[in-house]
C-alpha positions as CSV (number, residue, x, y, z in Angstrom):
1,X,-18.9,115.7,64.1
2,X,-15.5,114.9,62.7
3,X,-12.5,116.5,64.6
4,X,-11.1,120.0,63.8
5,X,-8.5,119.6,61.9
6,X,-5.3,121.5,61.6
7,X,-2.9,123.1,59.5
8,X,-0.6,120.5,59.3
9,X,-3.0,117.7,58.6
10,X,-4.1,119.8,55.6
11,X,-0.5,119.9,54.8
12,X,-0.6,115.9,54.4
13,X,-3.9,115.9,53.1
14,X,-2.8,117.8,49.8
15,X,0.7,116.3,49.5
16,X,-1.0,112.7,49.4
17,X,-3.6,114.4,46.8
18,X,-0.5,115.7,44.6
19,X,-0.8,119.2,45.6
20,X,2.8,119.8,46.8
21,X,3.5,123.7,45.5
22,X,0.4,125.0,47.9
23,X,1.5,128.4,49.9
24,X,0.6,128.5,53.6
25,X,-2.6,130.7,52.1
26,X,-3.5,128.0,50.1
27,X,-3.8,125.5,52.6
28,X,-5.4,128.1,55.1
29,X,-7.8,128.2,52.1
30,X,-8.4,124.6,52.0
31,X,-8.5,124.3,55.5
32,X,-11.3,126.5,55.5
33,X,-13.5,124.6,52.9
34,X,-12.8,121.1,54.0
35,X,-14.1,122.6,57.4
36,X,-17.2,123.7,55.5
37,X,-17.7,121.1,53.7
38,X,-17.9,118.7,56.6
39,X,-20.0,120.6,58.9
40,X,-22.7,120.8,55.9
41,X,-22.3,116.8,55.3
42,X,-22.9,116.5,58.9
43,X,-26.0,119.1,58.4
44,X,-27.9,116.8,55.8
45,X,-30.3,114.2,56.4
46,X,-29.0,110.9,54.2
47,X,-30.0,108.3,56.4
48,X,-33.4,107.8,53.7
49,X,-31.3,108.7,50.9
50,X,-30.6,105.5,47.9
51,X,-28.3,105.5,44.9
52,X,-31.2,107.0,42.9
53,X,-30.9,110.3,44.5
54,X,-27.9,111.2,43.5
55,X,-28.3,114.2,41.9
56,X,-26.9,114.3,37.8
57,X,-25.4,116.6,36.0
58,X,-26.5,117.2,32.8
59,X,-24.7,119.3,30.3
60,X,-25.6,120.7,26.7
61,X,-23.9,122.8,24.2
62,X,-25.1,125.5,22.7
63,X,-27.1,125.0,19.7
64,X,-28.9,122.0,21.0
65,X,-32.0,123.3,21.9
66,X,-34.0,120.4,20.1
67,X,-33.2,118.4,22.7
């Protein structure tokens, strides 16, 4: 598991992303999902998973329902 990270390095982390007006309560925020979102990575079982499982997104507006 990837190291905790802190405050700061969240800091840097949306400065080099472009997010440079980001209140301390934003970046608490963000610190909190990028800690979720790794410990769930971390959590899933890709070593058997190929390109094609990539899930899609598909998308359709409404009135398309011959489709």
């Amino acid at each position: 598991m990837p190291k905790d990270l802190t405050l700061n390095e969240v800091r840097v982390m949306a400065v080099r992303a472009g997010l440079t007006r980001l209140t301390d309560e934003h970046l608490q925020q963000l610190l909190r999902a990028t800690q979720t979102a790794r410990q769930r990575r971390v959590a899933l079982p890709t070593e058997s998973l190929t390109p094609a499982d990539e899930p899609s997104h598909v998308f359709r507006l409404d009135g398309c329902e011959d489709r």
